[in-house]
C-alpha positions as CSV (number, residue, x, y, z in Angstrom):
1,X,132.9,94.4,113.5
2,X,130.8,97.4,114.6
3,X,128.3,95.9,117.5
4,X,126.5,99.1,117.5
5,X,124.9,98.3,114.3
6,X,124.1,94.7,115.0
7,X,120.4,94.1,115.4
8,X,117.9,91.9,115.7
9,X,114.4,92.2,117.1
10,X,111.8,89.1,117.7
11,X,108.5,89.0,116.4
12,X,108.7,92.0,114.3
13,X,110.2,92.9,110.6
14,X,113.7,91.2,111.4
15,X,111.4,87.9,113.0
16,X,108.0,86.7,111.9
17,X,106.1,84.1,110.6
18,X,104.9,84.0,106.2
19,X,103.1,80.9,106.6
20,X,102.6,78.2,109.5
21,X,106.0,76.0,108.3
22,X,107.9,79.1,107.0
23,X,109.9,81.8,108.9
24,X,111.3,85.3,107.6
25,X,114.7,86.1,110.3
26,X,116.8,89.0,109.4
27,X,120.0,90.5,111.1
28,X,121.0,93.9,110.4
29,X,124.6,95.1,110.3
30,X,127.2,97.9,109.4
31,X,126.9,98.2,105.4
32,X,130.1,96.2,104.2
33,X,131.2,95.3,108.0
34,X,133.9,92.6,108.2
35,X,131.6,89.3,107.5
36,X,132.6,86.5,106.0
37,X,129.7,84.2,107.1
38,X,126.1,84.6,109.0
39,X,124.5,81.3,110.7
40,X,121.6,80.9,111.7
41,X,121.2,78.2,115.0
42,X,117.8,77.0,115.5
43,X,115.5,74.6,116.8
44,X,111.8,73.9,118.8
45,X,112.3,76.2,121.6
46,X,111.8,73.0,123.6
47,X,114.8,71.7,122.1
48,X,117.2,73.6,121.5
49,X,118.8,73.7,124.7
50,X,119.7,69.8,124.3
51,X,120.1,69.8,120.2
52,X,120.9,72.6,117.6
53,X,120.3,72.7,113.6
54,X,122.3,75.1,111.7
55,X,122.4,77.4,108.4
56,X,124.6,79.6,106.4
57,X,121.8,83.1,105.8
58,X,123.3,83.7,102.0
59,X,120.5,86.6,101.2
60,X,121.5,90.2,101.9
61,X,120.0,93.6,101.2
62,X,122.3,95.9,101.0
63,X,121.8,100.1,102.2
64,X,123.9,103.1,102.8
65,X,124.4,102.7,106.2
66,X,123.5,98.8,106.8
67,X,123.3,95.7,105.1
68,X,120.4,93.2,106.0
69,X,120.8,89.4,105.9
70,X,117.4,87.4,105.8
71,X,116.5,84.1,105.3
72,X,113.4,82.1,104.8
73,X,113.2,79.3,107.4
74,X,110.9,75.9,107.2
75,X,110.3,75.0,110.6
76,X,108.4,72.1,111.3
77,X,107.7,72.8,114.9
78,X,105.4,76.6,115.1
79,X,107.4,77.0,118.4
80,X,111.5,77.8,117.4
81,X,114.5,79.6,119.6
82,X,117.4,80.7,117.6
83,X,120.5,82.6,117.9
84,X,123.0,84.1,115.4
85,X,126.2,83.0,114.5
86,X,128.8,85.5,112.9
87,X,132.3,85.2,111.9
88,X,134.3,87.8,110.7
89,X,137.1,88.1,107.6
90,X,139.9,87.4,110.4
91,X,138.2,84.4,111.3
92,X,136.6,84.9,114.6
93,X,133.5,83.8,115.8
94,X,130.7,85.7,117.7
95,X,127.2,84.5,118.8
96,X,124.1,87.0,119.1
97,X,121.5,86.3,121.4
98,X,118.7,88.2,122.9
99,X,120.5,89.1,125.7
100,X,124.5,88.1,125.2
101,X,127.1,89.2,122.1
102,X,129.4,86.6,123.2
103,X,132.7,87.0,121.4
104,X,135.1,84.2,122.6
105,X,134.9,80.8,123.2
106,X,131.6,78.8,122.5
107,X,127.8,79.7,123.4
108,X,126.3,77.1,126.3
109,X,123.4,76.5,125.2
110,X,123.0,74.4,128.8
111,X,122.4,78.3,130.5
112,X,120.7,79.5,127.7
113,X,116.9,79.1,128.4
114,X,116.2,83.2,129.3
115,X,118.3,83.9,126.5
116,X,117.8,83.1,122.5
117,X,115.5,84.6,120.4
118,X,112.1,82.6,119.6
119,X,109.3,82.9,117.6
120,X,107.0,81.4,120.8
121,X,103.7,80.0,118.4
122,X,103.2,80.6,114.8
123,X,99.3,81.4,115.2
124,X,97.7,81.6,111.8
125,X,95.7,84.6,113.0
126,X,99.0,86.5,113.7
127,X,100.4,85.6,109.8
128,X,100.1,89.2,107.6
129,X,98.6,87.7,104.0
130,X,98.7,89.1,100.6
131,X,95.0,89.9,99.5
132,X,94.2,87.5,96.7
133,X,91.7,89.5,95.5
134,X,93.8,92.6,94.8
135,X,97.1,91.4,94.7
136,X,97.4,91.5,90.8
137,X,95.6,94.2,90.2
138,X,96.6,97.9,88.5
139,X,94.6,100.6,89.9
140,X,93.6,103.5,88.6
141,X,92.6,107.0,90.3
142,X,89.4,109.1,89.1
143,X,88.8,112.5,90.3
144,X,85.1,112.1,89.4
145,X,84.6,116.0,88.6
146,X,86.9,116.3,85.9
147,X,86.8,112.4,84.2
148,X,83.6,112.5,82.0
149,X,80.3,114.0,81.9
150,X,77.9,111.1,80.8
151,X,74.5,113.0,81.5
152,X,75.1,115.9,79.7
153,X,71.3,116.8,78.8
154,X,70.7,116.6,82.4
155,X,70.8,119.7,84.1
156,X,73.5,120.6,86.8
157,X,73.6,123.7,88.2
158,X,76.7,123.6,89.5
159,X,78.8,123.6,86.3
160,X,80.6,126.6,85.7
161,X,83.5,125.9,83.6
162,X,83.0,124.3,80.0
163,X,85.1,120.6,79.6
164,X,88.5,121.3,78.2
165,X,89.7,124.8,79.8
166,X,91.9,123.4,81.6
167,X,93.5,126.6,82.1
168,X,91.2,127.9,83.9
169,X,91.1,125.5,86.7
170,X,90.5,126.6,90.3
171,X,88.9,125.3,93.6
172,X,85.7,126.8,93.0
173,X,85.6,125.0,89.3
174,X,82.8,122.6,88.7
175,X,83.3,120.5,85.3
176,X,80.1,118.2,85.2
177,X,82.1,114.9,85.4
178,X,79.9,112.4,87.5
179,X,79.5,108.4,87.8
180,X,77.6,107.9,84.7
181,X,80.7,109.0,82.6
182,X,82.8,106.5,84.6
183,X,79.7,104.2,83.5
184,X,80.4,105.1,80.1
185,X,83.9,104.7,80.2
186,X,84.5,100.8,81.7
187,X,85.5,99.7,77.8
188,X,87.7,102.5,77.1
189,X,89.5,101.7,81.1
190,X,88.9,97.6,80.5
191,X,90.7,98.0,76.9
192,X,93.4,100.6,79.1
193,X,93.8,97.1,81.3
194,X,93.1,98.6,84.4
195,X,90.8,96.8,86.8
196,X,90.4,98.3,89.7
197,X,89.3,102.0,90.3
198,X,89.8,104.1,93.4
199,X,87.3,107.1,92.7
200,X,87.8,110.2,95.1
201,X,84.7,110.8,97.7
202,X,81.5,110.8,96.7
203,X,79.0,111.2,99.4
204,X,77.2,114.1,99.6
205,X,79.1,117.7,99.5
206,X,79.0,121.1,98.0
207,X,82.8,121.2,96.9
208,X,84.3,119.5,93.9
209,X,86.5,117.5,95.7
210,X,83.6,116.1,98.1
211,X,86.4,116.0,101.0
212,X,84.1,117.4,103.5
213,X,81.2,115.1,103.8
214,X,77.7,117.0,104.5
215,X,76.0,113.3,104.5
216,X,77.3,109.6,104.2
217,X,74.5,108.1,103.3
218,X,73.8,110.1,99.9
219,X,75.1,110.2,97.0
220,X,76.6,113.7,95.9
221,X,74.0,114.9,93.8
222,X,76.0,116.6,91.2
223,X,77.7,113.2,90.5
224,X,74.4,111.2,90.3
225,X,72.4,109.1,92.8
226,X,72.2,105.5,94.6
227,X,71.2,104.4,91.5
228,X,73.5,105.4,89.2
229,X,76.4,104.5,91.6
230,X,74.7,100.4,91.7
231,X,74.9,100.7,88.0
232,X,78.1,101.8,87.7
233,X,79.6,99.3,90.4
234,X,77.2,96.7,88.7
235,X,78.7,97.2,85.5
236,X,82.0,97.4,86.6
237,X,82.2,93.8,88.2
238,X,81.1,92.5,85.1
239,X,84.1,93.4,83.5
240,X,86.2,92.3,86.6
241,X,87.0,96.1,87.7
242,X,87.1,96.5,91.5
243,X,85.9,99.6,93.3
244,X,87.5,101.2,95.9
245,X,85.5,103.7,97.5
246,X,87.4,107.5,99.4
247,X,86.5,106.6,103.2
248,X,86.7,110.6,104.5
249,X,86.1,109.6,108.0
250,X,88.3,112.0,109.8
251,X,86.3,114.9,109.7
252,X,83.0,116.2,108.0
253,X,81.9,119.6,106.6
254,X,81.6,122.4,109.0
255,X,77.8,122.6,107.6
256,X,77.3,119.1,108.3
257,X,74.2,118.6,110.4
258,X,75.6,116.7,113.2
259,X,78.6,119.6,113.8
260,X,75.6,122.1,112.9
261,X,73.7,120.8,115.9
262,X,76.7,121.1,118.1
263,X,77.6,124.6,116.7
264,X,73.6,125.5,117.9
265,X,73.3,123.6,121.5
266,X,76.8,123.6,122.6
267,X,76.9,121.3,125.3
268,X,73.3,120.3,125.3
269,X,73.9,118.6,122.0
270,X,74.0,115.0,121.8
271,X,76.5,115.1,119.7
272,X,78.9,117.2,121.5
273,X,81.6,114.5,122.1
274,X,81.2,113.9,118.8
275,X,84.2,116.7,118.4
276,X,87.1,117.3,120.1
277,X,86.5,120.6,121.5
278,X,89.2,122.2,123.1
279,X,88.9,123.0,126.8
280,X,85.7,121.6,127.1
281,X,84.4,124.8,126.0
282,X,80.7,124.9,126.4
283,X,79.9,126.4,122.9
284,X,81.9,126.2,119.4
285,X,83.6,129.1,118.3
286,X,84.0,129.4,114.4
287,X,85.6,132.4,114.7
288,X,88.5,131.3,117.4
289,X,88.5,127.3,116.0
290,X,88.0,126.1,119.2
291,X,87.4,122.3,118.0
292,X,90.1,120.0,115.9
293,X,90.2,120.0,112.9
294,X,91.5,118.5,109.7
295,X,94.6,121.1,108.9
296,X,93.9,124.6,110.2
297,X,90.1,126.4,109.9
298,X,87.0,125.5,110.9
299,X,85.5,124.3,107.5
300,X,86.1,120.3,108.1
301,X,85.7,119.6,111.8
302,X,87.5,116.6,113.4
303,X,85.8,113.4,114.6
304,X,85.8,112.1,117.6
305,X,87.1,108.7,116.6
306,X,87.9,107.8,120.0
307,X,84.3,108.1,121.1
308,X,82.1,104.8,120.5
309,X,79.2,106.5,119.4
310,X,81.3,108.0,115.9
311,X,82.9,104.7,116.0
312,X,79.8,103.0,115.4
313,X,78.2,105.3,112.9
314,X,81.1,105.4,110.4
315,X,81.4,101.3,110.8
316,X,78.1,101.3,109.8
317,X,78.5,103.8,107.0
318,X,80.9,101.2,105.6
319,X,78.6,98.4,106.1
320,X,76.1,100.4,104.3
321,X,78.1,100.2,101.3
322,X,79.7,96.9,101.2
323,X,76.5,95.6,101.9
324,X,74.4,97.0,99.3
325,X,76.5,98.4,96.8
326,X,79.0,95.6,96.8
327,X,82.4,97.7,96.8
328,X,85.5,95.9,97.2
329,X,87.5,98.7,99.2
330,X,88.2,101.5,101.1
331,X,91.0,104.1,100.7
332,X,90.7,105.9,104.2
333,X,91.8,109.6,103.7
334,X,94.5,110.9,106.5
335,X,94.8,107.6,107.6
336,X,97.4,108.4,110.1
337,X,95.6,110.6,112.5
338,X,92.5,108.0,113.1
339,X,92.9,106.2,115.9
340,X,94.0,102.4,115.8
341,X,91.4,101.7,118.1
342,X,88.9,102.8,116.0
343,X,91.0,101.4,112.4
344,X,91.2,97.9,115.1
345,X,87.1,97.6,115.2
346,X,86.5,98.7,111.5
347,X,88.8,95.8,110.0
348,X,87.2,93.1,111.9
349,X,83.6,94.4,111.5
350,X,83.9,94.7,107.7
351,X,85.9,91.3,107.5
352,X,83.1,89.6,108.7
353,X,80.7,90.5,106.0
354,X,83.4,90.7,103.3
355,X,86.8,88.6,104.1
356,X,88.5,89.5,101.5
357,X,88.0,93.8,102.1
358,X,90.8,96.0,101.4
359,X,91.7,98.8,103.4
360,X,93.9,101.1,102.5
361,X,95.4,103.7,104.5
362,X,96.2,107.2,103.0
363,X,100.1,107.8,104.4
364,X,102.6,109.9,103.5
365,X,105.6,108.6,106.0
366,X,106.3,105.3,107.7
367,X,103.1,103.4,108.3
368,X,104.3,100.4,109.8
369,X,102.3,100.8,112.8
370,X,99.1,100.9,111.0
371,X,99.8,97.2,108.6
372,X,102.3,95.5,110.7
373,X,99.9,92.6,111.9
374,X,97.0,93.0,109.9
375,X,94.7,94.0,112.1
376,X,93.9,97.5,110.9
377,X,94.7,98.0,107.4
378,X,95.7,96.3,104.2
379,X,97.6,98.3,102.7
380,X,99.5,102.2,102.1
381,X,99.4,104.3,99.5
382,X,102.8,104.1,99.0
383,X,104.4,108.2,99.1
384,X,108.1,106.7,100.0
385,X,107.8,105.6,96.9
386,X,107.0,108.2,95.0
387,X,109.4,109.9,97.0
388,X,112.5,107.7,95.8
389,X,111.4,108.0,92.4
390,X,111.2,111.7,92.4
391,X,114.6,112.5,93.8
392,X,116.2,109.8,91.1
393,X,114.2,110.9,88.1
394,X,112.9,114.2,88.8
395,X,114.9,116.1,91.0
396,X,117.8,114.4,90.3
397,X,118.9,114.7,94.3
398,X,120.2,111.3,94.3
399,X,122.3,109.0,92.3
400,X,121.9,105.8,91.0
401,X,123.4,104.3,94.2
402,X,121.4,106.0,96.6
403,X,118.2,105.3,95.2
404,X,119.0,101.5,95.4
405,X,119.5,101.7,98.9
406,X,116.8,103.7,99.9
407,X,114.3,101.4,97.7
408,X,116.4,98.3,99.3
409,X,115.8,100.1,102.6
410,X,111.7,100.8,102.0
411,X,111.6,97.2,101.1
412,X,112.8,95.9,105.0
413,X,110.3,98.5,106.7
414,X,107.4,96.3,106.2
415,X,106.5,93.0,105.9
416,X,106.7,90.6,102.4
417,X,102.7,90.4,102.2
418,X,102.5,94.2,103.4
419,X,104.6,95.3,100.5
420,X,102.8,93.2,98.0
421,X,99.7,94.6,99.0
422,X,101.0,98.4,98.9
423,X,99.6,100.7,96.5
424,X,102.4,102.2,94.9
425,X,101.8,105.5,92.7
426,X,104.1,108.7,90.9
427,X,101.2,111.8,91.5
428,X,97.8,111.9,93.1
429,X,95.2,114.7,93.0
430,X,97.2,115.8,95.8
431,X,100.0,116.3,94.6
432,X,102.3,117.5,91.0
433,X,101.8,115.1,88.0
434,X,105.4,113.6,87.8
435,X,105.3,114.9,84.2
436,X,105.8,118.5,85.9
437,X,108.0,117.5,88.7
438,X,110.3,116.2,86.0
439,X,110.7,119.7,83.7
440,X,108.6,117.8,81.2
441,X,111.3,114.9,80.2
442,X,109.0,112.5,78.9
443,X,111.7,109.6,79.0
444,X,112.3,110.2,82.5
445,X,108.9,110.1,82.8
446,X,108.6,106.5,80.9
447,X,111.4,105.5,83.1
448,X,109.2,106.4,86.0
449,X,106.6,104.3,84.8
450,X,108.1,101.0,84.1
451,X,109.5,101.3,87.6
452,X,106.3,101.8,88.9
453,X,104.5,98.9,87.2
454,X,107.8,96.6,87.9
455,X,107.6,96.8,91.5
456,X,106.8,94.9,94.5
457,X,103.0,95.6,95.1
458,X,99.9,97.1,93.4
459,X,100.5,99.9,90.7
460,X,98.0,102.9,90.5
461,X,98.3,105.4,88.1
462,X,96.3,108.8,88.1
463,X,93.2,109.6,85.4
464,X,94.8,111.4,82.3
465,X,98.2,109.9,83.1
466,X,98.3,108.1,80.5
467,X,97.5,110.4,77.4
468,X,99.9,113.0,78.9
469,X,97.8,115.3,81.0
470,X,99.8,117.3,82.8
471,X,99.5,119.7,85.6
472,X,101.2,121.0,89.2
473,X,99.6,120.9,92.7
474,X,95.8,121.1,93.6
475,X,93.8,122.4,91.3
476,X,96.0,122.6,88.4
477,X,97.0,118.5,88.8
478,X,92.7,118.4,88.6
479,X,92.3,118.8,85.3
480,X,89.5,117.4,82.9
481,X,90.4,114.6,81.4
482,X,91.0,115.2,77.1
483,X,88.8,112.5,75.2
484,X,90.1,114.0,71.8
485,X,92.8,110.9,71.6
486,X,94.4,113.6,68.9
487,X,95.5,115.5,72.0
488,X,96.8,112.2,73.7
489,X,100.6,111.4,74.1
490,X,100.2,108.4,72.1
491,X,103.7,106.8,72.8
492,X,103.2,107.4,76.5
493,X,99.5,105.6,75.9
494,X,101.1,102.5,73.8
495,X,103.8,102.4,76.6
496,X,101.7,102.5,79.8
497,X,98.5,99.7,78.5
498,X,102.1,97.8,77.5
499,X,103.2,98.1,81.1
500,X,99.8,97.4,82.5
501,X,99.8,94.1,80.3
502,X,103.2,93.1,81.3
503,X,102.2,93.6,84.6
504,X,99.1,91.2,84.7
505,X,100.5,88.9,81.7
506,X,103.4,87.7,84.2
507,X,101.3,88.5,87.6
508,X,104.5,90.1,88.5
509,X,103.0,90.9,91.9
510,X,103.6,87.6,92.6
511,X,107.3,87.4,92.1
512,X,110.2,89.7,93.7
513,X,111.9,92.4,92.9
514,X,115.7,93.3,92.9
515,X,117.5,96.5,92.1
516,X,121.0,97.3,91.6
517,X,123.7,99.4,89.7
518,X,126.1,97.6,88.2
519,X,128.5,98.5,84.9
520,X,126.7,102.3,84.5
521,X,123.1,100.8,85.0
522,X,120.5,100.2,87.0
523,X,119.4,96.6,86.8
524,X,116.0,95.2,87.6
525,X,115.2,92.0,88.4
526,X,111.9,90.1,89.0
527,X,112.6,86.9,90.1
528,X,110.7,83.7,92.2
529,X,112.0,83.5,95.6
530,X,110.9,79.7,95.9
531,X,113.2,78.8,92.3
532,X,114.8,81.7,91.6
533,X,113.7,81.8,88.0
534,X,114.1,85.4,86.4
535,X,110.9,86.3,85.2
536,X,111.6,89.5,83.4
537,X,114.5,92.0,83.6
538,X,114.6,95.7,82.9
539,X,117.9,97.9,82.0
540,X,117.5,101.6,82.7
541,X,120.3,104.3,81.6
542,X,120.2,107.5,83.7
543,X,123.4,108.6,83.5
544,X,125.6,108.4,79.8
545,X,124.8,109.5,76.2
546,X,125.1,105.5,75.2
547,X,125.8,102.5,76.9
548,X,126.4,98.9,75.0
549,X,123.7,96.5,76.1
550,X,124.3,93.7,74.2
551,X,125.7,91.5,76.5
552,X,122.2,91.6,78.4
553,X,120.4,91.2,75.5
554,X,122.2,88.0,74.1
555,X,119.2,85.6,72.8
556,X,116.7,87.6,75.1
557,X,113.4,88.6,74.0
558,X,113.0,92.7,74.3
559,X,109.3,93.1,75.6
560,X,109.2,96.8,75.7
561,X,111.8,99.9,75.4
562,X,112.5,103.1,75.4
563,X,115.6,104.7,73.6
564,X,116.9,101.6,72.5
565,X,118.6,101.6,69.4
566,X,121.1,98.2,67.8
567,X,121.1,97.6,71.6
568,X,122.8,100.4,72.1
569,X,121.2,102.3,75.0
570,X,120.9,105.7,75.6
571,X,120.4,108.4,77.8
572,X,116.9,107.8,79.9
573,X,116.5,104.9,78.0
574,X,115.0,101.8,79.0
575,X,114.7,97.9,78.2
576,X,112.6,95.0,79.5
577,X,113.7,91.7,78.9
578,X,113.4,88.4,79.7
């Protein structure tokens, strides 16, 4: 057996609490090590020194490099110790303790009180929850300049591109799209069977993209104004569609007033520490960037979210519109360079006038340290991801086998409830559609989709993804949305609202999800953890002209497929079942 690989930490992703009877313990080891058999020894901390329960941990997810074994424990004491017990193909036994991998004879628990692992108290504050609220929802992304104009007799001065030249796209276009067309648009998105909408920033801002905020408190003009924006979140909860609102609290716009002041009095400005400005200079530079700032430049300065004062003001900014607006979320753009002092405060401010708030956190790597207890945010967008989905479907840098152990090995970063409140997605407006990514092969495409809407956590697709808009990175992946449906993909439509309505038809957010490849396939299973009852199944081909799926299909009911013909299923083809 490789001890090197063996580990277990308390109190983190391999030890913590689901619910105040119920335990998730994993052990990590060498991918296909010598094991015949993992125990698990447990008891009260205050009793296990004298008396010892015991269980075989049957679960595993398996990885390239390790395998993981878990198990779901019901405890009936919220204070346990526990060690390991491992014995190998040849029969020998180890024990693996916080402190001692004891590998002959038997472990004394008499001398063992500095020494197992515990859980010390399951507090119901430390437990990391799904959101009820958002847990089954599918989201969908509007880039609010380029979605619909639904006030076109009133005049904006900013439009300088007519709707539908998409090929003429560039930073500097402005299409008209504003909140009355979303307004407009709640049937066409409630018959789409989304229901909740994440709509890129709206306060007040001279660009398109509103990502450098001149004032929080207004509504951007161009898009409408506080009234306009009640309406449309008025008449969006009547048809049980969330909003989720594009918190840009990192920086602000270089002509924002408050930077403005600073950029005027230097020092003398009370809103100097506002900034981060480097050396202490005594004025702002614009020309040397001698200040932080979001990426490189001097148009969106960097706040201070370390300082108490900016703290304060952008908490109350979100109270602002929780409070009177009603939204049910906040996507936090760059997420991961705010400080979790300052992410800390926010949650339980926000939580206190809304419980059941959703914070999201923009993050394009590892987040665990931002929604491993639940004190800061909610959830991630979910990049890693897209990322695994890419290099299988896409880019074809990965085989079948790789991808199940990379999307096995995403699954153990984070917590059960953390990856059932992630918000998992294929393309953003920051990035490629997938469409493009993928050389245009629609059923690689499709395949990307049902993945998407089949896995653990909350599925968010991108405005025009559905109809077939296309395009590559910023602007190009910014296009306005086509409302000629004769211009629509119309199988990708019918396939994606079928998704969506498998998706909330079986509340498959409340279920888990399996992958492997196994006889030329990859094999998806959704499954209830508590009966393990299959609730659906999906077949996907990646790899041959044809493969014979018959055997799988045997007195099942086909829900939806792609490339499915006499059972007989071919290249980029796919098949949900149950």
């Amino acid at each position: 057996m490789d001890f090197s690989s063996l580990y277990h930490r308390n109190e983190s992703i391999y030890s913590y609490a689901t619910d105040l009877k119920e335990l998730k313990i994993t052990l990590r080891t060498k991918h296909n090590d010598d094991i015949k058999k993992v125990f698990l020894i447990y008891n009260s901390k205050y009793k296990i020194l004298s008396e010892q329960n015991e269980v075989e941990i049957t679960s595993k997810l398996e990885t390239k490099y390790f395998d993981f074994y878990y198990i779901y424990l019901t405890v009936d004491d919220v204070r346990v110790g526990y060690i390991f017990k491992i014995i190998t193909n040849d029969d020998k036994v180890y024990y693996y303790s916080e402190g001692k991998l004891i590998s002959e004879g038997t472990y004394n628990f008499d001398n063992a009180v500095y020494d197992y692992f515990q859980l010390p108290y399951i507090n119901s504050s430390d437990i990391v929850r799904v959101n009820s609220k958002f847990k089954n929802r599918c989201f969908y992304q509007i880039f609010v300049d380029r979605f619909f104009n639904g006030e076109e007799n009133v005049v904006n001065n900013k439009i300088n591109i007519r709707w539908g030249c998409n090929d003429l796209i560039d930073r500097l276009c402005f299409a008209g799209g504003n909140l009355k067309g979303i307004t407009k648009k709640l049937d066409y998105l409630q018959k789409l069977g989304v229901n909740a909408l994440y709509l890129t920033p709206i306060f007040e801002s001279y660009s398109n993209h509103k990502y450098e905020t001149y004032d929080y408190y207004k509504i951007a003009k161009d898009f409408g104004d506080e009234t306009t924006f009640k309406e449309l979140v008025e008449e969006a909860h009547k048809r049980d569609i969330l909003i989720v609102l594009d918190g840009v609290f990192n920086h602000v716009a270089f002509y924002n007033p408050i930077f403005e002041d600073v950029v005027k009095n230097g020092k003398n400005s009370k809103y100097y520490y506002w900034f981060i400005i480097h050396n202490n200079d005594d004025k702002v530079d614009l020309d040397k960037v001698n200040f932080e700032s979001f990426g490189f430049g001097k148009f969106m300065p960097k706040l201070n979210l370390n300082n108490e004062e900016v703290i304060n003001y952008v908490i109350d900014v979100c109270k602002h519109y929780l409070i009177n607006y009603h939204i049910d979320a906040y996507r936090m753009d760059v997420s991961d360079e705010i400080p979790h002092k300052f992410r800390k405060k926010l949650k339980f401010e926000l939580e206190k006038i809304d419980p059941s708030i959703f914070l999201i956190g923009e993050n394009w790597h590892d987040g665990h340290a931002f929604v491993e207890d639940g004190s800061e945010f909610d959830s991630l967008m979910n990049y890693p991801f897209t990322s695994c989905v890419l290099d299988l479907l896409a880019y074809q840098e990965i085989n079948e086998e790789e991808f199940v152990s990379r999307i096995n090995m995403l699954k153990i970063k984070y917590k059960d409830a953390v990856n059932h409140n992630m918000v998992n997605l294929l393309d953003s407006h920051d990035t490629a559609r997938f469409i493009n990514l993928a050389s245009f092969n629609e059923d690689r495409t499709l395949i990307a989709f049902s993945l998407l809407y089949l896995y653990t956590g909350i599925p968010m697709i991108f405005y025009g993804d559905e109809t077939g808009l296309d395009g590559y990175n910023d602007p190009d992946c910014r296009k306005m949305f086509k409302w000629n449906e004769d211009t629509w993909d119309k199988k990708r439509f019918n396939i994606i609202k079928s998704l969506i309505d498998l998706h909330k038809t079986y509340s498959l957010n409340e279920y888990e999800f399996k992958i492997e490849y196994v006889l030329n396939l990859l094999k998806v299973t959704i499954y209830n953890r508590y009966t393990n009852e299959t609730i659906l199944n999906e077949l996907i081909n990646t790899k041959f002209d044809e493969v014979d799926v018959s055997s799988y299909l045997l007195n099942k009911e086909e829900l939806l497929q792609n490339n499915l013909e006499s059972h007989i299923l071919k290249r980029d083809g796919f098949v949900i079942y149950k």
